[in-house]
Residue, then its C-alpha position, 0 to 999 in steps of 0.5 A: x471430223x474422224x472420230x469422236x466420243x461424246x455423251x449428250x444429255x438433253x435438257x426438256x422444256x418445262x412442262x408449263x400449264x396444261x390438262x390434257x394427258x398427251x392422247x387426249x385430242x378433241x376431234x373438235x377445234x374451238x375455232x370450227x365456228x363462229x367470228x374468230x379473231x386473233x390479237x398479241x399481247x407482248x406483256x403479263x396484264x390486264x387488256x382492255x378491247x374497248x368499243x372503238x378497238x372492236x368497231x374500227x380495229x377488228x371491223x365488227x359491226x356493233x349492230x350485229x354484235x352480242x356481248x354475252x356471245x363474246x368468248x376468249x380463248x388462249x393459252x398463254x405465252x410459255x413454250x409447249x413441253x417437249x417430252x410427248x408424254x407432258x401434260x398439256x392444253x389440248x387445241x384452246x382453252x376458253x378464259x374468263x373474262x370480264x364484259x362491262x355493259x353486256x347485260x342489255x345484249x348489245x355492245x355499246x360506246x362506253x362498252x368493254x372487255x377486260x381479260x388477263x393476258x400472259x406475254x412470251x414466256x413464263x416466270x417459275x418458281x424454284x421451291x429449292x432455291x426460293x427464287x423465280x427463274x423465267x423460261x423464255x420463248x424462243x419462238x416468239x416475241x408476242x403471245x396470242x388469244x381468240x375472241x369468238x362470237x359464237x352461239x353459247x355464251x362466254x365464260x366471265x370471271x368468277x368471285x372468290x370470297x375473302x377469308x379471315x386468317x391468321x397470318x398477314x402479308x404486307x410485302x411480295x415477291x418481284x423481280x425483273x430480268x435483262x435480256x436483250x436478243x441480238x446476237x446469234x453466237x455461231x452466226x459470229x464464228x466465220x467456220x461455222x453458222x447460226x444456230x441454237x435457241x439461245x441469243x445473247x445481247x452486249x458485247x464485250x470487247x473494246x468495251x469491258x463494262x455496260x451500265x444499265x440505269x432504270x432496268x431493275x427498279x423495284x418501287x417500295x423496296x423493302x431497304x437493306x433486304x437482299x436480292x438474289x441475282x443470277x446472270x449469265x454470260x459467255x465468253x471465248x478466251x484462250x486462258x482460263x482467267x477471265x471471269x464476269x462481274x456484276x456490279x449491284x449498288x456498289x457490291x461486286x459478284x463473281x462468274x466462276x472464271x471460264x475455261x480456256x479454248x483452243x480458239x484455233x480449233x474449228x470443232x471446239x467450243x466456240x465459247x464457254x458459259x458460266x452462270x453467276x449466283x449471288x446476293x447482294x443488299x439492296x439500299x435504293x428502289x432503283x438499282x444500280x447494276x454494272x456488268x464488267x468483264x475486264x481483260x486479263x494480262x496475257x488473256x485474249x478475251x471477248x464476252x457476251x451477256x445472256x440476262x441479268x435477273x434480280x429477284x427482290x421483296x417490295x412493299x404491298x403498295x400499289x404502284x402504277x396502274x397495275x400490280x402483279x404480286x404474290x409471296x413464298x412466306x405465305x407457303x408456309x400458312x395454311x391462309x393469309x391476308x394480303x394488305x395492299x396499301x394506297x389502293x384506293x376505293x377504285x381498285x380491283x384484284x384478280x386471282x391470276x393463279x390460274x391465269x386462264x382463269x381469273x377470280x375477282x377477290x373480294x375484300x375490305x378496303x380500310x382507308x386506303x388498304x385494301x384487305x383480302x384472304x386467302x387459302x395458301x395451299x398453292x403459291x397464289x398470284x394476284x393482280x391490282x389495277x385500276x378498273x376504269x384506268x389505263x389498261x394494255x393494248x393489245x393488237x388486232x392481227x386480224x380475222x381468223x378463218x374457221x378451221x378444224x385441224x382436229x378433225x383430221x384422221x385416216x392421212x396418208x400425207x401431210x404437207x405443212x406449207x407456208x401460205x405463200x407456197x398454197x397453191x404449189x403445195x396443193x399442186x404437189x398433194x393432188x399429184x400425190x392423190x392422183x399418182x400414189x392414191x394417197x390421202x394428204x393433208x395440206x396443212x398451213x403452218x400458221x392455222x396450225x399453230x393456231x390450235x395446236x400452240x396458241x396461236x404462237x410459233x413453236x416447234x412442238x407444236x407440229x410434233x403434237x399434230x403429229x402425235x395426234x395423227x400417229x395415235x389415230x391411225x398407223x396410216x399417218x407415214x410422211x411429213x413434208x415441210x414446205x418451206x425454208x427454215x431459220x435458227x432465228x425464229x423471232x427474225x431477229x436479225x430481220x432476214x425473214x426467212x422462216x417459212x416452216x420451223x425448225x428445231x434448235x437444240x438448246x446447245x448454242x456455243x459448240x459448232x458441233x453439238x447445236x445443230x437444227x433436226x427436223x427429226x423431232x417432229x417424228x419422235x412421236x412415243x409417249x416416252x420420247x420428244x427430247x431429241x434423245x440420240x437413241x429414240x427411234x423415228x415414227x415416220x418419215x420426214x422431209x423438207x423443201x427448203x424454198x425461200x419463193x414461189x418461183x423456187x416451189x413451182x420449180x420444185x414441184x415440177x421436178x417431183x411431178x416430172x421425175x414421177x410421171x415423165x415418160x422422158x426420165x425413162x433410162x438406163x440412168x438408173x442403174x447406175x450408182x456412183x459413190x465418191x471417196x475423199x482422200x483426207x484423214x489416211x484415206x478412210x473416207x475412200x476406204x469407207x465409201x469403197x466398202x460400202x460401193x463393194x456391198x452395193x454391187x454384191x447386193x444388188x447386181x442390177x446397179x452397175x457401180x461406178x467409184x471417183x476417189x479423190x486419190x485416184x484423180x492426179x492433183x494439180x497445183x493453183x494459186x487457191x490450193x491443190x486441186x483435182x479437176x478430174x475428179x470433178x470432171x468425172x463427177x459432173x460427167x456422171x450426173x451429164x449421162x445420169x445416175x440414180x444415186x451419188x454417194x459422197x463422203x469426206x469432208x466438206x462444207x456449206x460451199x462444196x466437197x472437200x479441201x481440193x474443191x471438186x464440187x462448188x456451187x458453180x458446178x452445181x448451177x450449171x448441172x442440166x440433169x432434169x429428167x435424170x434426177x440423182x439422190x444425193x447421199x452425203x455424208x459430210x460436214x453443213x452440206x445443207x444447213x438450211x436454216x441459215x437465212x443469210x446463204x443458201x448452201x450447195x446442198x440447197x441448190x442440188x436441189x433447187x436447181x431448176x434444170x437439174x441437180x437432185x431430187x432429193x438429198x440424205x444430207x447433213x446441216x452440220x458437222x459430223x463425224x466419219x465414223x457414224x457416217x460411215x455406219x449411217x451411210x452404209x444402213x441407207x444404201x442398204x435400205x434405199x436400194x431394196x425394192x419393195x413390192x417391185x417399187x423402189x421406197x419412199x425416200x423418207x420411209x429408207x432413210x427413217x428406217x436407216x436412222x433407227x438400224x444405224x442408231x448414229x446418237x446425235x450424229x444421225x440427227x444431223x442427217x436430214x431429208x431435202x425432198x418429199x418423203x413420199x417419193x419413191x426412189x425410180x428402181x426399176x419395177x420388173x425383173x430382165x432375164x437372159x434366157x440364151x445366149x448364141x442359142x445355148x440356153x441360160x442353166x445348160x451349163x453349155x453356155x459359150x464363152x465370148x470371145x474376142x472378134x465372136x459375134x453374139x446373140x443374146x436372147x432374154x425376157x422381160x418378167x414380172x415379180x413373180x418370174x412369169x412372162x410380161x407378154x404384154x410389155x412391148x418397148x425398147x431394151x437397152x442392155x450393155x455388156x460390161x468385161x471382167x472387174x478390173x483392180x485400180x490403185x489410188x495414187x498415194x498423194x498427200x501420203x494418203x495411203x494407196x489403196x486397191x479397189x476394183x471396178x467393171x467399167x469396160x463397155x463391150x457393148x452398149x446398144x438399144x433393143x426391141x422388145x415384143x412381148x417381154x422378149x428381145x434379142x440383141x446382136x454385137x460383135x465382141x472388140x478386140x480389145x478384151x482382156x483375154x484373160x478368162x473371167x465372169x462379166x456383166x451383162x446389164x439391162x434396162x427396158x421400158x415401153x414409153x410409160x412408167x413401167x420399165x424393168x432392170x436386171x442383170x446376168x453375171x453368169x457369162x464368161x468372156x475371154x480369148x480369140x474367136x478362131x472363125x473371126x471375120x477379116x475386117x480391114x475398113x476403119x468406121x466412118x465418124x461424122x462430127x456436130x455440135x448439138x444436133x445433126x442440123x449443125x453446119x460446118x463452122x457453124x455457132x454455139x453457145x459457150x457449153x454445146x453438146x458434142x455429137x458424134x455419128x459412127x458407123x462400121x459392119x463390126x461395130x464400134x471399139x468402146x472396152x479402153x482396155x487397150x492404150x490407143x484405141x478409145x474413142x476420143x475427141x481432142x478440142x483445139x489441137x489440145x491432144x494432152x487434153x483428150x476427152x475420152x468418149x467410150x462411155x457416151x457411146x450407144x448404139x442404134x436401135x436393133x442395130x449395132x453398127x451405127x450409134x453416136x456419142x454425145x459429150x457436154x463441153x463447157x466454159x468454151x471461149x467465145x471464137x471459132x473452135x476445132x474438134x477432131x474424133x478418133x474412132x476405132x472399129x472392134x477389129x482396132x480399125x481406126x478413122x477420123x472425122x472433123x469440124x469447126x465451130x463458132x462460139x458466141x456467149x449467151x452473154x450476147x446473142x448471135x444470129x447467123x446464116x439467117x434464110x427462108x426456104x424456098x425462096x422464091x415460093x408459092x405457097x408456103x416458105x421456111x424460115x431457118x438460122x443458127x444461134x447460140x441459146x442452144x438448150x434454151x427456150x427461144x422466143x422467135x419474132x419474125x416481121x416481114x415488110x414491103x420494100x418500101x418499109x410498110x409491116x405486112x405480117x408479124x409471126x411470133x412462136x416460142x421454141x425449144x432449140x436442142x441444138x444451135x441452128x434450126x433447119x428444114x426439120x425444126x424451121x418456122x413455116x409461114x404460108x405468104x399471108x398477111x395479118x388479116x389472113x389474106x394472100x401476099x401479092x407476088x413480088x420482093x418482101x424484106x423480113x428481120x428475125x429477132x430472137x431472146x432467151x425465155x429463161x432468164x426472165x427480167x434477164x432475158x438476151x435479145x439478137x436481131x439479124x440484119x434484114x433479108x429478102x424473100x420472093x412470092x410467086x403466084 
């Protein structure tokens, strides 16, 4: 979206029952000790856990059990109250119970606990409207309670004496809802995806009206009073006519009618609610209820019902084997006696005002009235039932362990994981211990719950642990989400993909306003938790968004690597590139070219690099306008390395932009490992995780196991360009700034981020894919130039370079405080860059032109020794300058095989004109030409996406500036000249050495047959030279084997095995079996190999010593050997070739 205003007010929670202010944790878990068990009940009731439910279904033995030790805890079925300030049960609280036969302290046959338990969700009582409205539980369909066999004994229920009073009660208030969880109404809208807390059931379409016999049937009604009903509904109609009825015992109530959408508009409301309030007369126990919604002339039109929910009076009658009641009349009497008729002498009420804490009410029984009083300060609800009758079942989930999340202080970290990811997420926290020396926290979402929400699922309660660590201690900063999470909390929909929560706003119908936030987890204040738009983050969040182990074990190991490999080390990462749409007249190009200019002038150290759509020629398809170049460039960037991609525009769960220049087959096919980017996107559902029918292109930049990002700024919805822009910009601002010569934690930049931009809603639909705690690989020390051509730096004397001049530069490696690093020894990679050059777009799809510049033209690009924190460097100056006199670049990266590397860079050297004392050189450089490797052979096979290498040298050095028309280094595929690959920026010159390099350049997608591949090269002095070869593809959909020999053959002692395949890239499994010519196996050699290129020779060859299995010499003579070779990367999947059968000769 483009521009956008909008006012959010968010509607909490109900605070339910609670009494522990927000601060007040206990350091001590109920759940630390003893047997603990955990059951579900579904529904409000009296449970009974008999003898055979705890011997056979929880596995006690009854030897070793002491009834009186039993101890229940719980606390009901209602969600936790959002506002962090509310109100609430801290860890669980202890209810009464009721524990027949305990008295001779052994549990017997015959034995058995009664206790009350509340099902999910709660009813409330509106004073205003004199009407019981319920709160649903949108994360569960079961509630949860602990029984403990400890060493004090349990809390049973109490007594509570009958009263005389003034005032009688012989009708109560019931009432009954309809609601059936089915449909997701954002997971129906083909533009958008699930999401929200709110499900809706019947569907009204092709059929107008849905009768529902038997859902409100209220026994003893009192007949001909009346019952409220309030329903509610959706609908998506293009008039504003249409409106819902409901039908109660023949009395037809109206829906206010809905408004009319613009059902073309995909950032409009997907549909409208409207609420119906009414009363009608109730004339039978068992109400007839019809819910229509007819169609309208003229009217396209479809509905949904949300619930239907009838409050009624009844009878004081005891009906059935339990009875909940209660009356509002009483509120206005200071006491009252209820009158519950046909109880029986057997019956038993509870005082269930406190559901936790139940009273046995005493009272008389006159007939069968059973007769109590009470005090009506509060409204009081009680329970009847039949104490020796039919009771609930409520079911054992099974043992608990011990656990005391409480007992958690001084962290650092914490990692909350789901149990099928444990030793994953306990791998990436002793990384953490070990490599940043932080004290994590490995918690398991479901041992949370059990705490901290009753055992239940609920968002808040991961933001209460939260809280409490942020109370304790101001060390508590990250919190990681291992997991993939849902909208559909219940697993409605039955896909099964909620492994760690996520927040929902309660907003359901409008793509742009219901959207999921891990950033309520960290609204930690007192006055905060409502997701309010202008509430600051406490501290940093991020999610893995994995859905199996195979995809957290590949998670990790990117982390671990991109933290600690000595071969991510590289001047990958001081580069930046930011990538503008061209829709809505440009702004996204002109957004992300502001922001790109405020980078570079920042920070000098990044070099930037700028793909805007409108710069690349578009090209017409059958599926659209597309831009390939522009994709090109993108996936070129990401083959050479960068430390971060910024991208904004439009875009989608499936890719960037309207002409496609990202979609998940270019993600997939990204093998970036040790050059790992940030992501910064700014664009619509990039990333909606919680969708568990699709995994997005945001998802599998990071999931991808042999590349694509570390992490993601990214969006799980539609967003808007104007807060991006605002967003994005506070973010590069933030994520770039080194701290104590480190680059920041990901999600410490990005919270920080949120609370300067202050976005509203927008920024809360920005969130981290990644681990918080992984600091952003900025190199730690500073690159100075100290001289150049022996002039030092700050003389003012400094020489200009010019055209065909050979230089010298000299500079130091230093710490943050500016001293020398003597002790740093390692390898310098600098690259001279000449004068900014100014670019236009190209003004398509009357987008309008816009000027931009960059610094691109390499000089010189080479490798360096440095002896302690000192280099020097030698080049010859191209041609091909622009002549022109202006400021360049001098660029630097060093590292010495550890993790210590540095960055730096000078602009204080100006280039420009002719070195009059110029070297005559006429000899064009010499090219030789690969594919993969310099093992390659002529006509030699690949893969269908080899690397292109190439060999140069020449006295002067190698032309790579693209200043001039003609005199790139290019390679034309095929004889395919107007597809010319430009090579100038994968040039690099050898170590200490610049007239020798090579350029290495990744092809793709190559049909299967033989190919050609002819490089250009010019010399600084506009000499030029070619080279040439061919080359055979063989598609890993089938894998070749060619040239297959051992070498030396004959042989002595030992031999070699070599041939080419096409699993270039790849682990390879290698089985080689050797035979004697009359077909008996003699030896059997098995390794497993990574081959970066296609053939393996005399270097890489797999050696055998002419012994057999046993170990013992091969008798001289003419051996048969057959190699078999199978990928070890596409698992169940994996490709096999066998050769044919050769023959080698043993000498002795």
């Amino acid at each position: 979206l483009v521009s956008f205003e909008l006012e959010i007010t968010f509607t909490p929670a109900p605070a339910g029952l609670a009494n522990n202010r927000g601060g007040d944790f206990t350091y001590t878990s109920v759940l630390q000790d003893g047997q603990i068990y955990k059951l579900a009940v579904t529904a409000d009731g009296i449970y009974r856990l008999d003898y055979d439910f705890v011997v056979n279904q929880l596995g006690l033995d009854p030897a070793g059990v002491d009834p009186r030790r039993f101890q229940l805890y719980g606390n009901g079925g209602a969600m936790l109250p959002e506002l962090a300030s509310a109100t609430r049960i801290d860890d669980l609280e202890e209810n009464h119970i009721l524990v027949a036969g305990e008295d001779d302290g052994s549990f017997d046959p015959g034995d058995y606990l009664l206790f009350y338990g509340q099902g999910p969700g709660q009813w409330i009582y509106n004073g205003d409207a004199q009407v019981f409205d319920f709160q649903p539980n949108v994360y569960d369909t079961r509630s949860y309670y602990f029984l403990k066999i400890g060493s004090e004994n349990g809390l049973r229920i109490p007594d509570q004496a009958s009263i005389n009073t003034a005032y009688t009660t012989t009708t109560f208030n019931d009432f009954h809802r309809l609601e059936d969880d089915r449909v997701n109404l954002l997971n129906e809208y083909e533009l958008g995806q699930g999401s929200g807390m709110m499900w809706f059931g019947d569907y009204f379409k092709n059929q107008r009206s849905y009768t529902y016999p038997g859902a409100f049937s209220f026994p003893n009604l009192v007949k001909n009073s009346p019952v409220v009903v309030k329903a509610q509904f959706a609908a998506r109609a293009d008039k504003s006519t249409t409106r819902f009825n409901v039908v109660v015992d023949g009395q037809t109530l109206n829906s206010d009618a809905f408004e009319g959408l613009n059902l073309g508009n995909p950032n409009g409301s997907f549909a409208s609610l409207r609420q119906l309030n009414g009363t009608a007369t109730a004339t039978d126990d068992d109400l007839s209820v019809t819910v229509d919604y007819p169609s309208v002339p003229g009217a396209t039109s479809e509905g949904w019902l949300d619930y239907v929910q009838i409050n009624a009076r009844r009878e004081l009658r005891m009906t059935g084997e339990q009875l909940i009641f209660r009356d509002i009349e009483t509120l206005a009497q200071p006491s009252a006696t209820f009158q519950l008729a046909d109880a029986g002498n057997d019956i038993t009420v509870w005082d269930i005002t406190d559901p936790l804490h139940p009273k046995r009410q005493d009272g008389s029984l006159n007939g069968s009235t059973f007769n109590f009083g009470v005090v009506t300060d509060q409204l009081k609800t009680f329970i009847a039932f039949r104490q020796n009758g039919s009771a609930l079942q409520a079911e054992a989930i099974g043992p608990a362990p011990n656990q005391n999340l409480h007992g958690i202080d001084e962290v650092d970290m914490v990692i909350l994981y789901h149990e099928d990811f444990e030793a994953e997420a306990q791998r990436l926290a002793d990384h953490r211990s070990q490599h940043n020396d932080m004290e994590v926290a490995l918690v398991r979402i479901d041992r949370l719950f059990n705490e901290f929400s009753s055992g239940g699922q609920d968002a808040t309660a991961i933001r209460d642990f939260c809280k409490m660590l942020y109370e304790r201690s101001d060390r508590f900063r990250f919190l990681l989400l291992f997991g993939d999470g849902s909208y559909d909390h219940r697993n409605l929909d039955g896909q099964n993909n909620n492994f760690v929560t996520t927040y929902q706003t309660s907003n359901s119908v409008n793509p742009i306003l219901s959207f999921p936030s891990d950033d309520y987890f960290g609204l930690l204040d007192d006055d905060e938790g409502i997701l309010n738009t202008n509430d600051d983050l406490d501290i940093a969040i991020g999610r893995l968004p994995v859905r199996t182990v195979e995809q957290a074990a590949d998670v990790v190991d990117k982390i671990i690597n991109y933290d600690s490999n000595p071969s991510t080390l590289g001047d990958w990462r001081n580069r930046v590139v930011f990538v503008g749409d061209d829709e809505d007249q440009g702004i996204h190009t002109r957004d992300a070219d502001n922001i790109a200019d405020d980078v570079n002038e920042k920070y000098s150290f990044l070099n930037v690099d700028k793909i805007y759509v409108d710069a690349f020629n578009q090209v017409s398809t059958p599926g659209g306008e597309r831009v390939p170049t522009a994709t090109e460039a993108l996936n070129t960037n990401l083959f050479k390395g960068v430390l971060a991609v910024t991208y904004l525009g439009h875009g989608g769960a499936k890719g960037w932009a309207q002409e496609r220049i990202l979609q998940i087959p270019d993600i997939n096919g990204w093998t970036n490992f040790d050059q790992l980017p940030i992501f910064i996107t700014a664009t619509c559902s990039f990333a909606g995780y919680d969708d568990p029918g699709f995994t997005t292109a945001g998802e599998l930049v990071l999931l991808n196991k042999r590349g694509g990002a570390i992490g993601l700024y990214t969006t799980v919805r539609a967003v808007y360009a104007s807060t991006n822009e605002t967003l994005t910009r506070a973010a590069a601002d933030t994520l770039f700034a080194k701290v104590d010569g480190h680059g920041q934690e990901l999600g410490e930049a990005l919270r920080v981020a949120k609370n300067k931009a202050n976005g509203g809603s927008n920024s809360r639909k920005f969130t981290l894919l990644g681990d918080p705690s992984l600091q952003l690989a900025l190199p730690h020390l500073e690159i100075a130039t100290t001289r150049i051509n022996g002039i030092e730096v700050g003389s003012g004397q400094l020489d200009t370079l010019r055209a065909l001049q050979k230089v010298t530069v000299e500079g130091e490696v230093r710490g943050q405080d500016g001293q020398l690093m003597t002790g740093f020894n390692g390898t310098l990679s600098p690259t001279i860059f000449d004068k900014r050059v100014t670019y236009k777009t190209l003004g398509q799809d009357n987008t309008p032109v816009r000027n931009y510049t960059l610094q691109k033209n390499t000089l010189f690009k080479g490798r360096a020794s440095v002896q302690g924190g000192k280099f020097q460097f030698t080049f010859v100056v191209p041609k091909d300058i622009n002549f022109n006199y202006g400021y360049g670049k001098i660029s630097y990266y060093a590292e010495e095989g550890n993790e210590i590397d540095g960055g730096g860079a000078f602009e204080g050297v100006i280039i420009g004109g002719t070195d009059a004392n110029a070297l005559a050189d006429d000899q064009g450089p010499k090219v030789d030409v690969f594919m993969n490797s310099i093992d390659f052979v002529f006509g030699g096979l690949t893969s269908d996406n080899p690397t292109l290498l190439v060999k140069l040298e020449d006295d002067n050095g190698i032309n790579v500036v693209g200043n001039s028309i003609g005199h790139d280094l290019t390679a034309v595929l095929d004889e395919q000249t107007q597809g010319t690959i430009l090579l100038n920026d994968f040039y690099e010159a050898e170590l200490d050495d610049y007239t020798r390099g090579e350029a290495r350049y990744p092809l793709s997608e190559l049909a299967d047959g033989r190919h050609t591949v002819k490089v250009r090269a010019f010399d600084v002095a506009n000499n030029s030279a070619e080279g040439y070869t061919e080359f055979v593809v063989a598609s890993s959909a089938e894998v070749a084997l060619d040239h297959v020999l051992n070498y030396p053959n004959p042989f002595i002692n030992s031999t070699c095995f070599q041939f080419e395949h096409n699993l270039d890239g790849q682990d390879v499994d290698v089985l080689i079996r050797i035979y004697t010519v009359s077909g008996r196996l003699v030896k059997t050699i098995e390794e497993r190999i990574f081959s970066e290129g296609s053939r393996l020779s005399l270097d890489n060859c797999i050696q055998w010593d002419g012994k057999d299995d046993y170990g013992d010499p091969l008798a001289k003579g003419v051996y048969l050997y057959q190699v078999k070779v199978r990928s070890a990367n596409a698992g169940a999947l994996s490709l096999e070739g066998e050769s044919g059968f050769e023959k080698l000769v043993i000498l002795r």
